[in-house]
N, C-alpha and C positions, 0 to 999 in steps of 0.2 A: 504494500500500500504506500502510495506516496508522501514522504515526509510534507508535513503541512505546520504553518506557522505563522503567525500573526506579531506583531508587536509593533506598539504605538506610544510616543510619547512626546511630548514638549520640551522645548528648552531658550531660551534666555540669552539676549548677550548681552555682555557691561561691553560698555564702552574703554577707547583706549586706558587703559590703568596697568597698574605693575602687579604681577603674579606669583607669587613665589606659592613655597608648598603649605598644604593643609594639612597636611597626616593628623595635627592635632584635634579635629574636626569628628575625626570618626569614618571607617567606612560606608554603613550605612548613611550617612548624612553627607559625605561626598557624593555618594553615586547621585544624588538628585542633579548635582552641578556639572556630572560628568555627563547625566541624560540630557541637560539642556545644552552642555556645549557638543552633542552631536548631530544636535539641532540647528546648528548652527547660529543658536540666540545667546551661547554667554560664552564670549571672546576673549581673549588676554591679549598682552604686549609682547609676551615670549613664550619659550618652551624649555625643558628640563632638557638635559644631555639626550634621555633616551626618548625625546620628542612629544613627551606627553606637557599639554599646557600646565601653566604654572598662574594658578589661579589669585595669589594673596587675598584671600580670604579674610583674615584679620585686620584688613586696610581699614579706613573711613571712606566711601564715599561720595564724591561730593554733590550737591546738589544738580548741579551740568553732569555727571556722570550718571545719577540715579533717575535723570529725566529721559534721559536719552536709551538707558537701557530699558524704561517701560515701553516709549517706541516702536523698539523693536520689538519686546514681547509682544506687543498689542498688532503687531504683523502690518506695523503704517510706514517701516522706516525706507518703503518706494516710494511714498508719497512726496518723501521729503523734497527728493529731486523735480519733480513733477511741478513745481511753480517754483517764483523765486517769493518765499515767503521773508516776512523783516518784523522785526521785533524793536520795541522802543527802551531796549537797555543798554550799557555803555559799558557791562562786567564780565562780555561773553566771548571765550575765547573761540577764532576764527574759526578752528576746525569743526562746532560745535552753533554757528549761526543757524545753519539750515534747519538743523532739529530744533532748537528754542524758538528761531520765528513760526515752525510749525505747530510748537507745542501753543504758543501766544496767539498763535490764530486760531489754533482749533479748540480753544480754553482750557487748555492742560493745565496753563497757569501765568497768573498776572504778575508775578515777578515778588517782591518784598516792598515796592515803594521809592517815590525818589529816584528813579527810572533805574535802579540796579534790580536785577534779578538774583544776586548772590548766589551766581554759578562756582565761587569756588569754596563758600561756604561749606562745611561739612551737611552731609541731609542727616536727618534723624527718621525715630520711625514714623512718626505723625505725617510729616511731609510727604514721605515714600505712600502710608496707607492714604493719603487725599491721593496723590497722582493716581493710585492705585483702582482704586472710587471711579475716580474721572472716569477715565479708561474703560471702567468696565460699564457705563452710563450713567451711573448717579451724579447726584449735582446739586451742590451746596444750597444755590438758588431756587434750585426745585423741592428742598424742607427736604431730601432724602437722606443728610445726614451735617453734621457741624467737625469743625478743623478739631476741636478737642476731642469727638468723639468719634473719629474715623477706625481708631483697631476695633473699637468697640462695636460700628459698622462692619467692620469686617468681619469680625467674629460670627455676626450676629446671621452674617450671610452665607457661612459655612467654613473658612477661614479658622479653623482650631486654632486656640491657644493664640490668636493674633495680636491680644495685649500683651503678652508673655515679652515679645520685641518691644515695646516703650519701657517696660521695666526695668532693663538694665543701663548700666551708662553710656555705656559705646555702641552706636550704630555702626554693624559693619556690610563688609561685602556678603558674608555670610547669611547678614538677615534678609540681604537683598536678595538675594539666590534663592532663600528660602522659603522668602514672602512671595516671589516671584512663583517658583513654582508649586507651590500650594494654589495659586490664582487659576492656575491652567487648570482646576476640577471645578472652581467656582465659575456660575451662570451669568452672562451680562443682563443687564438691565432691560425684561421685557423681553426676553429671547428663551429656546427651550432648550439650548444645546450648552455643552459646556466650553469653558473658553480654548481648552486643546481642539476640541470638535472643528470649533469655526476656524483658529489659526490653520488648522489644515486643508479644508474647504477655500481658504482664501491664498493656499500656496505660501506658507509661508516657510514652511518645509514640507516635504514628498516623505509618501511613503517607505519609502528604503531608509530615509534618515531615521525614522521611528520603528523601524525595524532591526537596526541596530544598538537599538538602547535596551533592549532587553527588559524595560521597566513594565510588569504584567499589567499595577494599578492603572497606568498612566493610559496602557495601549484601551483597557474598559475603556474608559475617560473620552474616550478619540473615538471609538466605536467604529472602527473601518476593518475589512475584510482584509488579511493578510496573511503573513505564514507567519505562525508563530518558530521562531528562531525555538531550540533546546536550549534548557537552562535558564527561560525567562523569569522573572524574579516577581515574588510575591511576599507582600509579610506576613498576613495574617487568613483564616482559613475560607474568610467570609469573601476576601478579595480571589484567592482562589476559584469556590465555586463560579464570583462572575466572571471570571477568564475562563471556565468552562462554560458557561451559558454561552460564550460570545462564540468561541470555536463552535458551538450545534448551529451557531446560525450561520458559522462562514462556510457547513458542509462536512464532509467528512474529513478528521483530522487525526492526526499521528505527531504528538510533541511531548516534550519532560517539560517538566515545571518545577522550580525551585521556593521551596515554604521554609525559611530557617524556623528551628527551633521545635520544630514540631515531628512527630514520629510515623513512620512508614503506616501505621494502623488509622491514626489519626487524620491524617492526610486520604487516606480510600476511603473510611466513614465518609467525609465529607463531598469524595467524590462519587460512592455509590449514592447518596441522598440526591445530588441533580440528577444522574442517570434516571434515579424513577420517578424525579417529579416530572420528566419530560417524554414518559411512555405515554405513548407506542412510536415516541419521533428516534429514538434510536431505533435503527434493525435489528444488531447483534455488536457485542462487546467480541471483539478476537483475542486481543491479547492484553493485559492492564498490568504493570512492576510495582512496585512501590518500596521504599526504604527510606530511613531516615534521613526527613529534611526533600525528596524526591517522589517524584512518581510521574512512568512514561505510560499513557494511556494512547489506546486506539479507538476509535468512537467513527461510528459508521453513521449515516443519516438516511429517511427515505426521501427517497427523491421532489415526492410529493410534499414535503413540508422544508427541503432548502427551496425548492422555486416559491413555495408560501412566504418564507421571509424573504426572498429575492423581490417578491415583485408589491410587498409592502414599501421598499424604497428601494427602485433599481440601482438610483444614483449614489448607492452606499456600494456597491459594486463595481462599476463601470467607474468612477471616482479611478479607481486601482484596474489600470489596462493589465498589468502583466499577470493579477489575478485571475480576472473575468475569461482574456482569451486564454490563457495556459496550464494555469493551475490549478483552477477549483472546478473538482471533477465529482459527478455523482456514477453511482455502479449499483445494477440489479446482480440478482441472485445468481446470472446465468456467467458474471465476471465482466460483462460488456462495462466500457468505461463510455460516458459522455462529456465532454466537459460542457459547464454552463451554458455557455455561447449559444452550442448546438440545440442546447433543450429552448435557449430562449428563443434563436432564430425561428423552429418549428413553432412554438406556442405562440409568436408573435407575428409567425403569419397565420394560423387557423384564425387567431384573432382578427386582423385584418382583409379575411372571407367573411367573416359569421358578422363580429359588429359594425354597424353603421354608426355614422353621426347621430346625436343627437336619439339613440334609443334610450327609453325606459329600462329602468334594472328589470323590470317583468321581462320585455323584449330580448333582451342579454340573455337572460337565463332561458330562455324558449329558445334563440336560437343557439346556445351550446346544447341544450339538452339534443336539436336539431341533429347538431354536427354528429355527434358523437353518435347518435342511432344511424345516421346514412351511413359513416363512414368504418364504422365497426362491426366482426362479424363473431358472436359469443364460440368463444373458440374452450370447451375444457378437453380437448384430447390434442393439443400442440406435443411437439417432438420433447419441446423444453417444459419439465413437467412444474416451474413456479413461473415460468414467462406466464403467461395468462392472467396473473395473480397482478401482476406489475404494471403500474401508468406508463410505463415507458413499452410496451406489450400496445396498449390499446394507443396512443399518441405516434409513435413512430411506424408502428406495424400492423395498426386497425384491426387488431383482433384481443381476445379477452373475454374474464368471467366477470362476475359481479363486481369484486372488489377490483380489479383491474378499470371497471367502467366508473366506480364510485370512486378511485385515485386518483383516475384523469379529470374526472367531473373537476374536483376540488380545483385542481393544479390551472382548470382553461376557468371557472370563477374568479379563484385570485387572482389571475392574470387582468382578468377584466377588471379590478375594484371589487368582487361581490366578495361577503364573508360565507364563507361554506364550513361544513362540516362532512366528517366518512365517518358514517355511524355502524356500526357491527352488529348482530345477533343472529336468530334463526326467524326462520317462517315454516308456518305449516303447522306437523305435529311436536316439533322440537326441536333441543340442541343440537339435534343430527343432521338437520337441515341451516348448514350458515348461511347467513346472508351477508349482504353491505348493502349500504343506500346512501342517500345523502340527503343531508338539511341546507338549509339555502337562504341567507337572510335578502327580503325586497321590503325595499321602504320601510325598513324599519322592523319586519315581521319576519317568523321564522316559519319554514314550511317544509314538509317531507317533499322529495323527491327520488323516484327510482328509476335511473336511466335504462339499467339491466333489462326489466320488466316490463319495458314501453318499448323495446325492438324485438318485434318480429320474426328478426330476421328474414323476411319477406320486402326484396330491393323495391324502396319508394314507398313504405306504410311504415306511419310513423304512430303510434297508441300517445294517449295524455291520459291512460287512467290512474297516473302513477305520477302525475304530476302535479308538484305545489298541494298537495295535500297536507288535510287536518290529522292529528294524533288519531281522530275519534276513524277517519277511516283506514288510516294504517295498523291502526293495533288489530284487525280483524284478523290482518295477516302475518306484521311484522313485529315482532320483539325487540329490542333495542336490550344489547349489554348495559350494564350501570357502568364501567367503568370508561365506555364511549361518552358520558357526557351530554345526553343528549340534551336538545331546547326541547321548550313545550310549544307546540304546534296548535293553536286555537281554533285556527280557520282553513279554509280551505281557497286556493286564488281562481275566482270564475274566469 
C-alpha cells in the first residue's frame, strides 16, 4: 500500500536581527520556531557552522522589528511592494519604510506621537498582542478590545496563557515566536477558518513547506490533504486522534506518528476509539505497530465516503495538485487502484449528462435515480465474486447488487450537493434476506429511496415504486439495521 502523509504547519519571520543559539529554550519549545522558519516566516541574519539558522532568541525586539514580523505572518509582506506606501514618522530606519508606511496605512498603527513611531524602541508584550489584534481584525475603535487589555483579549480568544508574556520583565524574541505561533490556531475576526488555514489559501507558503515541519497539531490546524511524512509529531492523545480523523478524510493512509511520553497500549486505545466511531467508513485495518511513544497504522477507506468528503469541498483537494492527480488513490476489494482524479472525472461527467441548470433537489434526485437504472445491469453472478458489492462495480462498469446501487447512489448525491444516506438490513422474511437502500434529504426532508428495486432490468422501464418514500410504506418490506442510522421518513414525495 502506498506510503501516505500529510503534514501542515505555519511559521513566522523576524525580520533582519542577530541569531545566535537557543538550546537554553528547550526542544520542544524550539521546534515551534524551527516549524515556522520552514515556513519561511521566521528569518535570521546568519547561520551556525553546520548551517542550521541561529535564531537569538533571548534578544529584545524592537518595535520596527516586531511590526514587520507580524506582516509577514499575516501573509501581507507582497503587499508591501505593491504601492509606494509613506508614513509621517522621522525614527524609521530605510530598510524598514515600506513595511511601516504599510502598516500606517492599513492601521496596524499610528506611531507613539510627535510624529516618531519609536521603531527602535524595545516592543513589549502589550504592543506585540495590539499589533496582534489588529491583524487578526479587531479594533480598538470598534469596542472589541482596549491597549491594556489586549493578552487578556487574546486569551480570551483562544491564545492560552497569553498574559503569562506581560508578566515577566523582558520581552523577547522568544515570546514573539511564540505569540506568533500560537496565533496560527486562532480564528480572525468574522471568518470560520483558522489563521494557518487562510495563510495557506492565500500562498503564503505551499504545501511541501508544511510538509516538512512535521508539526501533527499545526498540519489539523491547516486542514489540507497531504502525505503525512513518518514521524510526525504530536503531544498529547486528543491531538492524535484529530490527525487520524484528518488522514480518513485525505483517503487511504499508511504513516507513524510520534506521541512522546505516552505508551504503545495507550496510544492504540486511542487509536482503536476513532476507528469505530467512524464505522462502516473504514473497510479493513491490514496491518497496525504500536510501541512506546509510536504507532505505524494502515487505514483503508470506502470509496464511497472519501469522494463524500471530496466533494463537501473539492477545493481542499485540488488546492494540493500533486495530491489530487498522483497520490490519493482509493482501491476495491478486487486490488484495482483509482486515483481521485479518475473517480472525479467519471462522476463529474454523469453529472454533467443527468443535471441541468437551474433543477430542483427533487429533479437531481429523479434524474440520478434515472441514470443509474438505465445504465446499470443487477449483476450477483460477476466472475469477481465482491465487484458487484462495490460503487466502483456499478459507476465505472454499470453492473451490480443492491448495495453496489445504494454506494453509487450516495457517491452521484454528494457529488450533486444532496445529503444521502446507504442504509442496510433485510427484506422479506428476515436477516437472510440483506438489503441496502438509501435515504435522501430534499428541501429539507428525509425520504427512503431504492434504486435496486425500481430497475427492471427491462432496457427503457424505469418503476418509482421505491421512490422518495415514507417509513410507513417501506417498513412493509424493509428493515433498517440500528447501527445504519437511519432518519425518520414522515412522508412520502408525490
Amino acid at each position: 500500500m502506498k506510503k501516505r502523509i500529510v503534514s501542515i504547519i505555519l511559521v513566522l519571520v523576524l525580520a533582519a536581527s542577530i541569531i545566535p543559539n537557543a538550546s537554553a529554550f528547550g526542544a520542544g519549545i524550539l521546534s515551534h520556531v524551527d516549524s515556522l522558519n520552514m515556513l519561511g516566516l521566521f528569518n535570521g541574519t546568519g547561520t551556525n557552522d553546520d548551517g542550521t539558522p541561529i535564531y537569538s532568541l533571548e534578544k529584545s525586539p524592537t518595535r520596527t522589528e516586531a511590526l514587520v514580523m507580524l506582516i509577514r505572518l499575516m501573509g501581507d509582506e507582497s503587499k508591501v511592494s505593491q504601492a509606494q506606501y509613506t508614513h509621517p514618522f522621522d525614527d524609521v530606519p530605510e530598510w524598514a519604510n515600506a513595511f511601516i508606511g504599510f502598516a500606517y496605512d492599513t492601521g496596524l498603527t499610528v506611531g507613539i506621537g510627535e510624529g516618531k513611531f519609536g521603531g527602535s524602541d524595545p516592543a513589549n508584550a502589550l504592543q506585540y498582542a495590539t499589533f496582534l489584534l489588529r491583524a487578526l481584525g479587531y479594533s480598538e475603535a470598534a469596542g472589541d478590545f482596549t491597549y491594556a487589555g489586549a493578552l487578556s483579549k487574546l486569551q480570551q480568544i483562544g491564545m492560552t496563557d497569553a498574559e503569562v508574556y506581560g508578566s515577566t520583565q523582558a520581552f523577547t524574541r522568544y515570546d514573539v515566536a511564540e505569540m506568533s505561533y500560537a496565533a496560527l490556531y486562532l480564528t480572525p475576526k468574522g471568518q470560520s477558518n483558522t489563521l494557518v488555514n487562510t495563510l495557506l489559501w492565500m500562498d503564503v507558503f505551499t504545501t511541501e513547506q508544511l510538509d516538512n515541519t512535521h508539526d501533527g497539531k499545526l498540519l489539523v490546524a491547516a486542514d489540507m490533504p497531504d502525505i503525512f511524512y513518518d514521524d510526525t509529531t504530536v503531544f498529547t492523545l486528543e491531538d492524535f486522534q484529530s490527525l487520524v480523523y484528518l488522514a480518513m478524510r485525505n483517503g487511504d493512509t499508511y504513516f507513524s506518528v510520534h506521541i512522546p511520553g505516552f505508551t504503545g497500549d495507550e496510544i492504540a486505545a486511542a487509536y482503536y476509539e476513532v476507528l469505530e466511531s467512524l464505522n462502516p467508513y473504514v473497510i479493513y485495518i491490514e496491518y497496525t505497530e504500536h510501541w512506546n511513544s509510536f504507532i505505524s497504522v494502515n487505514i483503508l477507506m470506502r470509496d464511497v465516503y472519501m469522494l463524500e468528503y471530496y466533494y463537501k469541498d473539492p477545493a481542499r483537494y485540488t488546492k494540493n495538485y500533486k495530491i489530487y492527480y498522483t497520490d490519493l488513490m482509493v482501491i476495491d476489494y478486487s486490488d484495482n487502484y483509482y486515483h481521485l482524479r479518475e473517480w472525479v472525472e467519471t462522476v463529474d461527467g454523469i453529472l454533467a449528462e443527468t443535471i441541468k441548470p437551474n433543477m430542483s433537489e427533487r429533479d437531481k434526485v429523479k434524474a440520478l435515480h434515472d441514470y443509474l437504472v438505465r445504465n446499470t445491469v443487477y449483476d450477483d453472478m460477476g466472475s469477481e465474486i465482491l465487484a458487484p458489492h462495490m460503487e466502483k462495480s456499478v459507476i465505472f462498469d454499470g453492473r451490480g447488487v443492491c448495495d453496489g446501487y445504494a454506494n453509487a447512489f450516495k457517491v452521484l448525491a454528494n457529488a450533486a450537493g444532496l445529503e444521502c444516506k446507504v442504509i442496510t438490513g433485510f427484506v422479506g422474511e428476515g436477516p437472510d434476506n440483506g438489503h441496502a437502500w438509501n435515504q435522501i434529504k430534499i428541501d429539507g426532508k428525509w425520504y427512503n429511496i431504492d434504486v435496486t428495486w425500481d430497475d427492471p432490468d427491462r432496457s427503457g422501464v424505469i418503476l418509482y415504486d421505491y421512490f422518495c418514500k415514507s417509513d410507513n410504506v417501506f417498513s412493509r418490506e424493509h428493515v433498517a439495521d440500528e447501527f445504519s442510522n437511519p432518519e425518520r421518513c414522515l412522508s412520502s414525495l408525490d
